[in-house]
C-alpha positions in Angstrom: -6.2 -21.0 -4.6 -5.2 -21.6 -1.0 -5.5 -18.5 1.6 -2.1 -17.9 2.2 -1.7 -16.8 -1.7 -5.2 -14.9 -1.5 -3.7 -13.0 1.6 -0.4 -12.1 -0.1 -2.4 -11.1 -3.3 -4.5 -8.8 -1.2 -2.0 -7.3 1.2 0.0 -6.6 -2.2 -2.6 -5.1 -3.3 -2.6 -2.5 -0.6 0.9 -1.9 -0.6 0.6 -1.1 -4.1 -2.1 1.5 -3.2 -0.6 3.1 -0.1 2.3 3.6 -2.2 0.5 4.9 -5.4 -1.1 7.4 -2.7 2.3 8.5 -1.3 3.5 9.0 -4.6 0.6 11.6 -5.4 0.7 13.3 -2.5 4.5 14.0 -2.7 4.2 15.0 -6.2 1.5 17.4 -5.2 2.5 18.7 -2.4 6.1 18.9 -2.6 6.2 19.3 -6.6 9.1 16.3 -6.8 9.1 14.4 -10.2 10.3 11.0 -10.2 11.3 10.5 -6.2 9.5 10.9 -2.9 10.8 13.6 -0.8 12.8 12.0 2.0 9.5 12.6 4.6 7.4 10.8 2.3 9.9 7.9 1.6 9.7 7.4 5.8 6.0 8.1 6.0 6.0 4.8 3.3 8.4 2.8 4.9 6.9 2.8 8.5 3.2 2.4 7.0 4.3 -0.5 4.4 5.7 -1.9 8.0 2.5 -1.4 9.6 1.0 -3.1 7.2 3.3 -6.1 7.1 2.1 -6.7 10.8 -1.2 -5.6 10.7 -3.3 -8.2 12.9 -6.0 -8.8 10.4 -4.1 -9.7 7.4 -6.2 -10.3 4.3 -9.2 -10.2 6.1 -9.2 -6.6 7.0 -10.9 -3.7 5.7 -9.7 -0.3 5.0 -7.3 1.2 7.2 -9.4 4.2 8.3 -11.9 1.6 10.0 -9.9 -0.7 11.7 -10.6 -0.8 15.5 -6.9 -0.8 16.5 -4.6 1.9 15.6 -1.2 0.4 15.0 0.1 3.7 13.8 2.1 6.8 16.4 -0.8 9.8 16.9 1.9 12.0 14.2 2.4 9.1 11.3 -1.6 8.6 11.3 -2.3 12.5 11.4 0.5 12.3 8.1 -0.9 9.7 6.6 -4.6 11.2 7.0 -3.5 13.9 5.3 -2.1 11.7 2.5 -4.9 9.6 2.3 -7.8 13.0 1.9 -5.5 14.5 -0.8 -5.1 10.8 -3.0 -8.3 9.6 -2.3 -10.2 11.9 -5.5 -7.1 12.0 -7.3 -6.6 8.2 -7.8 -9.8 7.4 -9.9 -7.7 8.5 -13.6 -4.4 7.0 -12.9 -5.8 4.0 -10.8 -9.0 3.2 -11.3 -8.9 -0.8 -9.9 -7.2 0.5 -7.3 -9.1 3.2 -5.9 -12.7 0.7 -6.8 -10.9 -1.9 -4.6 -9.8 0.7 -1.9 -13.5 1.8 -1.9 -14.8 -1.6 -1.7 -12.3 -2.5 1.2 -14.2 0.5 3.4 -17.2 -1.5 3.1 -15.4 -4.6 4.4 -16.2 -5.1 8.4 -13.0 -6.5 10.2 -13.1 -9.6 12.0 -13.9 -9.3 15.6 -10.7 -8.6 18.1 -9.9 -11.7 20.3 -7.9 -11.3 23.5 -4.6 -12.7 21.4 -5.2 -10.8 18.0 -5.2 -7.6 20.2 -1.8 -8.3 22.0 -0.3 -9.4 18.4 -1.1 -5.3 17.6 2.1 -3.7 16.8 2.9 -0.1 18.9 
């Protein structure tokens, strides 16, 4: 298997978590049933977009370590938010997920060059 597949099998991986994640909170928080609220469908879009240009690519770790915040202070203090109220209730409906999540917190990022840093999106 060549890198560029293990990366898109990875960063699929964590779309399909960040959006599992979204999809509880919403539910829980703003009792919706089959949709996300219109906040939550914007909170997804602009951190699936984050993700998509996330410096690191498959080599990074979980999102609440990285050493460059590529999010605006009021999307990360939403997705914090998101992320403390999933995190416990993912094990029963996701459990690969949420053992993969855990694992990627372990994961230390690659060090920050001069060029990686600059390639950061605002």
């Amino acid at each position: 298997m060549n890198q560029k597949s293990s990366e898109s099998s990875r960063i699929k991986r964590e779309k399909k978590t960040l959006k599992a994640m979204i999809r509880i909170w919403c539910h829980g928080a703003h009792s919706t049933r089959k949709h996300l609220c219109r906040d939550c469908e914007e909170l997804q879009e602009y951190a699936l977009a984050r993700l998509e240009k996330c410096p690191f690519g498959a080599s990074k770790g979980a999102c609440s370590e990285c050493p460059v915040h590529c999010y605006k202070p009021d999307m990360r203090k939403k997705i914090r938010t998101v992320m403390r109220y999933s995190g416990p209730r993912m094990l029963l409906p996701h459990p690969w997920l949420s053992l993969h999540h855990l694992m990627d917190k372990r994961r230390k990022f690659p060090p920050i060059t001069k060029n990686k840093k600059s390639t950061a999106p605002e």
